[in-house]
C-alpha positions as CSV (number, residue, x, y, z in Angstrom):
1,X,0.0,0.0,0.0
2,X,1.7,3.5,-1.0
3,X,0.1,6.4,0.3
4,X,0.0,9.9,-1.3
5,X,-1.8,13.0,-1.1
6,X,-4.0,14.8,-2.9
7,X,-5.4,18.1,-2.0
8,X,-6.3,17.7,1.5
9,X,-7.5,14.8,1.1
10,X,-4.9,11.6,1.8
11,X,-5.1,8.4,-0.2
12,X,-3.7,5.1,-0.4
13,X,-3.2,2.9,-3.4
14,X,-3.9,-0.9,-3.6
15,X,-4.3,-3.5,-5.0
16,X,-7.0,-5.7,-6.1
17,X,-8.2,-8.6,-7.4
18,X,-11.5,-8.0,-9.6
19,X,-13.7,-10.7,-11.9
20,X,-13.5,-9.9,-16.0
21,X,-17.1,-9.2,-16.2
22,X,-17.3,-6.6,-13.4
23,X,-14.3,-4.8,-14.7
24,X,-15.7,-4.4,-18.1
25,X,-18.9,-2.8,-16.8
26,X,-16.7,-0.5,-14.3
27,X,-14.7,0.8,-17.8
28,X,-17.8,0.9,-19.4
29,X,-19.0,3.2,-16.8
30,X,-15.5,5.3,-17.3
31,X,-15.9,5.3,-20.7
32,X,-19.2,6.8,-20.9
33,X,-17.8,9.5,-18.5
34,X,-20.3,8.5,-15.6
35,X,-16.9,8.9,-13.9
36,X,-13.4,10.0,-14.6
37,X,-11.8,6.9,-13.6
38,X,-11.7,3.2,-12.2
39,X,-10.4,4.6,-9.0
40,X,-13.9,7.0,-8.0
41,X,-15.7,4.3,-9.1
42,X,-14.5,1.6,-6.6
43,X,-14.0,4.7,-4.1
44,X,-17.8,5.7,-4.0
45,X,-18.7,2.2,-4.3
46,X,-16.7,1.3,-1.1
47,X,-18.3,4.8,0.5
48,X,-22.1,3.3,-0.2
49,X,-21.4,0.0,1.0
50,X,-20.0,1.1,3.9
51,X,-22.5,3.7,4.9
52,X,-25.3,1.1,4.4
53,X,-23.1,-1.6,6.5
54,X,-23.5,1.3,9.5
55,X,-26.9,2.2,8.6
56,X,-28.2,-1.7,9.0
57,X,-25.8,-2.3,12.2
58,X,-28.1,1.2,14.0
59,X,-31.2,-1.0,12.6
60,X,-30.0,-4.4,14.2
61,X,-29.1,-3.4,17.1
62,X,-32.7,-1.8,17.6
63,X,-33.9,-4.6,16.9
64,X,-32.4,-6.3,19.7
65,X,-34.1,-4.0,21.8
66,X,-37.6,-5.1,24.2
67,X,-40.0,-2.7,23.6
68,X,-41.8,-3.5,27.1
69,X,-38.4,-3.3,28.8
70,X,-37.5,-0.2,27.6
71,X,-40.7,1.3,28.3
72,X,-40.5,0.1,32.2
73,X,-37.5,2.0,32.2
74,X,-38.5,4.7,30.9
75,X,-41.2,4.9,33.3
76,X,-39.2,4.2,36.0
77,X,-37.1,6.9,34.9
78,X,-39.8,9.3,34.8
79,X,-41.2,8.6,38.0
80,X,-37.7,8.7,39.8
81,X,-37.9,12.5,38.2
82,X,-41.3,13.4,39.1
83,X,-41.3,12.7,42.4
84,X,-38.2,15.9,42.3
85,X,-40.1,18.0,40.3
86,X,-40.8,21.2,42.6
87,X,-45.2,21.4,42.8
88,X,-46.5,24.7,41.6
């Protein structure tokens, strides 16, 4: 991996392994000046994925939550903080 920099923005180069067909349809994509090279395609590519990878995990993890249980805690928070409130 060598890293450079461009703008403010740092990079690193790699290398990868990609199957025929996909790498066809990615120069296709350059070609037709969708974008201005294989790089920002695999680069916003990786940006999506990984932005609906973190999206999902927020969504599992709710999931995992017990809507019953977290209500009794939020009662029982609430009546913790009632019983402070100053009566008017």
């Amino acid at each position: 991996m060598t890293e450079t920099h461009t703008g403010t923005m740092s990079v690193a180069k790699v290398t990868i392994s990609i199957d025929q067909s996909l790498l066809k349809r990615l120069d296709s994509l350059v070609r037709s000046h969708v974008f201005p090279n294989r790089s920002d395609v695999i680069q916003q590519a990786l940006e999506e994925k990984i932005a609906r990878i973190d999206s999902t995990r927020l969504a599992r993890e709710c999931a995992k939550l017990h809507p019953a249980e977290e209500q009794a805690l939020t009662d029982e928070g609430i009546a913790v903080e009632v019983a402070q409130w100053p009566e008017y």
